[in-house]
N, C-alpha and C positions, 0 to 999 in steps of 0.2 A: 451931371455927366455930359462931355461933350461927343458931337458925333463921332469924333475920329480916334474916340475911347472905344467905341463896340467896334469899329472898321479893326481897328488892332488885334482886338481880341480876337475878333473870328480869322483877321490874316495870322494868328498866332495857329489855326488849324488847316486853312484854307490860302496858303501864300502865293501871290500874286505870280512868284518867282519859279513855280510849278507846273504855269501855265502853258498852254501851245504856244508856240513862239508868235501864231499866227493872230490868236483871240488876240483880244480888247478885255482882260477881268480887269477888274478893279473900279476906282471910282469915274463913274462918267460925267456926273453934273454936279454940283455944289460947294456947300463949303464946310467943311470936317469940325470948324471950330467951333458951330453955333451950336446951343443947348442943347442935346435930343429930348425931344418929348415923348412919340412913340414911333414904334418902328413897324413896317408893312412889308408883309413879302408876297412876292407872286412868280410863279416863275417867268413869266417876261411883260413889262410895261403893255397899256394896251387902253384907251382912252377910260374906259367903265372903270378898269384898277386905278389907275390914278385918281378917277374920280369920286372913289372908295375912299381911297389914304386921305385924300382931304376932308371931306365928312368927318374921318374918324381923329384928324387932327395930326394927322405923323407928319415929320420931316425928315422921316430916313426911310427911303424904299431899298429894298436890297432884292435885286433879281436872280432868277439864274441866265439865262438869257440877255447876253448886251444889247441894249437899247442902241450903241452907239458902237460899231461892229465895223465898218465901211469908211473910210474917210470923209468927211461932209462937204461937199463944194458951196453948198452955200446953206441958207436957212430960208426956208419959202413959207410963209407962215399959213400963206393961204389953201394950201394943195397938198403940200406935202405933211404925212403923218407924221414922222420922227421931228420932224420943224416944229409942228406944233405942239406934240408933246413936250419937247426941250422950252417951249415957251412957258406951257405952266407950271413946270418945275420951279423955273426962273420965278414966272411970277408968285406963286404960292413957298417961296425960299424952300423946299426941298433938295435936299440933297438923294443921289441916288448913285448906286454901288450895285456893279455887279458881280458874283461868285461865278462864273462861267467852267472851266475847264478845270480853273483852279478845285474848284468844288467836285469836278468827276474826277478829279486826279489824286483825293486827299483821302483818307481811310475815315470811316464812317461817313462817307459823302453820298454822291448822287447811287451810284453801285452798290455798295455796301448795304445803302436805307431798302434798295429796291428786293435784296438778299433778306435782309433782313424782315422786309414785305410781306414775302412768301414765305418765310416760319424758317431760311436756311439755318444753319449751325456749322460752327467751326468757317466761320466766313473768313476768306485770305484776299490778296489781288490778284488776278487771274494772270496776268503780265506787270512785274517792277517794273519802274522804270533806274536806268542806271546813269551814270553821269553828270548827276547830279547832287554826289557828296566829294567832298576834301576834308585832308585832315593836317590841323594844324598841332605843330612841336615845337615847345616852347620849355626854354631850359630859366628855372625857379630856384631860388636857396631853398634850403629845405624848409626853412622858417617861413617860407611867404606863401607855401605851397596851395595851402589852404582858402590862402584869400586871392589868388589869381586864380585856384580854378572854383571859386565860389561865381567871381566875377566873370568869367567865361560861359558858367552853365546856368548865369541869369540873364546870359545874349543868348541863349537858347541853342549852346555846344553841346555835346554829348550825349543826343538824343540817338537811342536808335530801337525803334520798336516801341516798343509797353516800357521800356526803359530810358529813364533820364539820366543826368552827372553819370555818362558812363565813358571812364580814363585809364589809363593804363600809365602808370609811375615805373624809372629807372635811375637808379641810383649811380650820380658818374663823377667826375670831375671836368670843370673850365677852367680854361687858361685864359687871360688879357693883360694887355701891356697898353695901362692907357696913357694917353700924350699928355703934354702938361695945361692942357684946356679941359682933362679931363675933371669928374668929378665922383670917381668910384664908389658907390655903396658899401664894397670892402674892399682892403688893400689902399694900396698909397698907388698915388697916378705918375708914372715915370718907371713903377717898376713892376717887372713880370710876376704874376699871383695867380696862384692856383687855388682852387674854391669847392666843397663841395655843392652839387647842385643836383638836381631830380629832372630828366626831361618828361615832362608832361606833354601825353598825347591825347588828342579828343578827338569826334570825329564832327562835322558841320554843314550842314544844307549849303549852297553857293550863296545863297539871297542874302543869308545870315552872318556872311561873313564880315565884312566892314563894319556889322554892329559889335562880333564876337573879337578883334584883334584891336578896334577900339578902347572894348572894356578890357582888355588882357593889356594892351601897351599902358594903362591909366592906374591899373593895382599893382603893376611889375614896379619894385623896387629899383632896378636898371634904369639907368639913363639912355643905353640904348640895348633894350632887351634883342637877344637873340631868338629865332625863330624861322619853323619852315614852312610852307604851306604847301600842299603837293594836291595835286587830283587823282580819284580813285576813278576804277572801271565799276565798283561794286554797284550792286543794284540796293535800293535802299527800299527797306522795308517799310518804309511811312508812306511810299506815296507809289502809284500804281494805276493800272487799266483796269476797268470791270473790276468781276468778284466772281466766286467761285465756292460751293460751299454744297454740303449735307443732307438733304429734309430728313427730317425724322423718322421715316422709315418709307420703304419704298411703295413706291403705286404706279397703277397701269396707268399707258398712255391715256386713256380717257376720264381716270380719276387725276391725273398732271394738268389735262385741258381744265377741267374745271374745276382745280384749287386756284392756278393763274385766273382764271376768269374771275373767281369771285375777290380773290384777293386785291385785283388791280384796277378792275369793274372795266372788264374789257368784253365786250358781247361778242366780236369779229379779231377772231385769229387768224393771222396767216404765216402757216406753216406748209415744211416738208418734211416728211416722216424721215424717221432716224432709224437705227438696225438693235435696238434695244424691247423687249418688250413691258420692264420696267423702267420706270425714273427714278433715281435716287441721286445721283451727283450732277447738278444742277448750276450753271455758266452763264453769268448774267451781263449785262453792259449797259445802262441807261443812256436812251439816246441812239446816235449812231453808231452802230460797233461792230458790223460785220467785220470787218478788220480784224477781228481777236477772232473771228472763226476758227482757223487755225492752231491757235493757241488754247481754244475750248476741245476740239479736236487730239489736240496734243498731252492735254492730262485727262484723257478720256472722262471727259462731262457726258449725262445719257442725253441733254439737253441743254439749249443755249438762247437764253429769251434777251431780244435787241429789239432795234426798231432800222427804220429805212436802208430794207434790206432788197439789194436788188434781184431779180431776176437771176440773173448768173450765179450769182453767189448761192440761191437757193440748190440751186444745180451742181453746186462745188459740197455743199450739205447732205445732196441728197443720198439715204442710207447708209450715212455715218452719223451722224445724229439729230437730235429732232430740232430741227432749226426753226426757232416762231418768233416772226414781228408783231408783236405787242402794242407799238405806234410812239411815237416820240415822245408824245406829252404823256401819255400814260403809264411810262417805264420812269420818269424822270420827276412827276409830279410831287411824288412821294419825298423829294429830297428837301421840300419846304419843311415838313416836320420834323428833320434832319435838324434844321437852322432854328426852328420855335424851341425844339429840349435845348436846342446849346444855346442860345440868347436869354431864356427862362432863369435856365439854373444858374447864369454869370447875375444875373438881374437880381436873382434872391442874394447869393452870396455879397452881393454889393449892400443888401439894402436898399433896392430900390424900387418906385413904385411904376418906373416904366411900363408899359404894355407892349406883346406882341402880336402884332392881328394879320393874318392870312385873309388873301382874297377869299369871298363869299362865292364867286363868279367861275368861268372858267375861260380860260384863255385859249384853248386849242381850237384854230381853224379849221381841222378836219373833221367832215362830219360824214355819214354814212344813210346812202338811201336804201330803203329796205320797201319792195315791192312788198 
């Protein structure tokens, strides 16, 4: 298997094309095409993790965290951290890929896994994002219907939700008058034909698109297939902000402190009290995410666990619900076991004897003095 077989897979849940416009996901150092042998994850590069992955013999790290985030002026080998890590990369041939936004943006990703963490149920995204589907219409004989939308919903058309190959078929008639360079599928070329045909509609992520009208132009029996592509406002259901979900039954504010505590091994909470005196609907964001405060607020969450939350904003929380910085790396670490089940079970269903190994280490800077 080569490396740019797993990068697929996982962009087949995690697409690059989902990303902040502003991140860096995707691959930052290597080369996709060499063997993989086994694969390391941590959520960001860090001299110790790299020096893990080589031990343990991988040539695919995958972060969540861009190592390469900033544009680089130069490469200082001597001084600078990010220089020298890009050096051993290089020299130990690694390749390395990072899941960044793409991965808090995708369902069962970084928000989802952290919902999932804390025992939530009936887990959604707390905010879709919209804008980021079209739908293309594409008019088929009846006879071929089959195999151009076979060919379409193996570029990965018609996804929407828990649901795959999902179209909508209309029974019509076409007209063309083709010229005499023509070379008609039906009808004679020079004269006007009428046909019956089916407009097939699907709906398609933007990223997806050039791969999904490629496969559709290549099965379409047409020499020159007709077709529309239009953009929607709709919000799509696959891909989104935070999460938002159920616990099990409710509990007081101080039984909520210390299910989060034990569940995420965070000893230092900081919070401002909310106007609930149970928790039960429960508003999560891995990472930064005060930003959806509002939107936790809006479908009345008792509670809303983020990290690098400011000052102000605790203030814009406070007595409307119980707003707690949990800390960045501790709200988001959880998403590596996110990427071990989804690499494991591609890896068995393959047949293969790949490995997945997780830092042993921990990577977060912040530490905490306790008199």
């Amino acid at each position: 298997m080569r490396i740019g077989e797993l990068i697929k897979y996982l962009e087949c849940w995690a697409p690059p094309g989902v990303s902040w416009e502003k991140d860096n996901s995707g691959l930052q150092t290597g080369n996709t095409e060499e063997t993989l042998k086994s694969i390391f994850l941590c959520l960001e590069l860090t001299p110790e993790a790299l020096s893990e992955a080589i031990r343990k013999n991988c040539n695919l790290i995958i972060t969540h965290h861009p190592l390469i985030f900033r544009p680089i002026k130069n490469l200082n080998f001597q001084t600078d951290k990010i220089s020298q890590l890009i050096k051993q990369l290089i020299k130990h041939d690694i390749t390395l890929y990072s899941s960044h936004t793409s991965l808090d943006f995708s369902k069962n990703g970084v928000s989802y896994e952290l919902a999932k963490t804390l025992g939530l149920n009936q887990i959604r995204f707390l905010e879709n994002i919209d804008g980021k589907l079209l739908k293309i219409i594409v008019f088929v004989p009846e006879e071929n219907l089959e195999s151009v939308s076979e060919a379409m919903f193996s570029a990965r058309a018609g996804i929407i939700g828990e649901y795959s190959k999902c179209s909508f078929n209309t029974k019509g008639t076409g007209t063309f008058l083709g010229s005499s360079g023509s070379n008609p599928h039906k009808g004679i070329k020079q004269n006007f034909e009428k046909t019956g045909e089916i407009k097939l509609e699907v709906l398609v992520h933007h990223w997806d698109l050039n791969n999904v009208l490629k496969s559709m132009i290549k099965a379409h029996p047409y020499e020159e297939p007709a077709y529309d592509v239009i953009s929607l406002k709709n919000k799509t259901s696959n891909y989104g902000m935070g999460a938002i979900g159920l616990l099990p039954e409710p509990l007081s504010v101080n039984e909520f402190f210390k299910l989060v505590s034990e569940k995420i091994s965070v000893k230092n909470l900081k919070f401002t009290p909310g106007n609930k005196t149970e928790i039960k609907y429960v508003a999560v964001c891995g990472g930064s995410g005060s930003d959806l405060l509002n939107s936790a607020i809006k479908f009345k969450a008792d509670a809303f666990i983020t990290a690098d939350v400011k000052y102000h904003t605790f203030h814009d929380a406070f007595e409307k619900i119980l707003l707690i910085d949990a800390g960045h790396y501790e709200t988001e670490i959880f998403s590596l076991n996110a990427l071990q089940r989804y690499f494991e079970e591609y890896l068995i269903k393959t047949d293969s004897k790949i490995r997945v190994h997780k830092y042993s280490g921990c990577t977060n800077p912040v530490k905490f003095y306790n008199n």
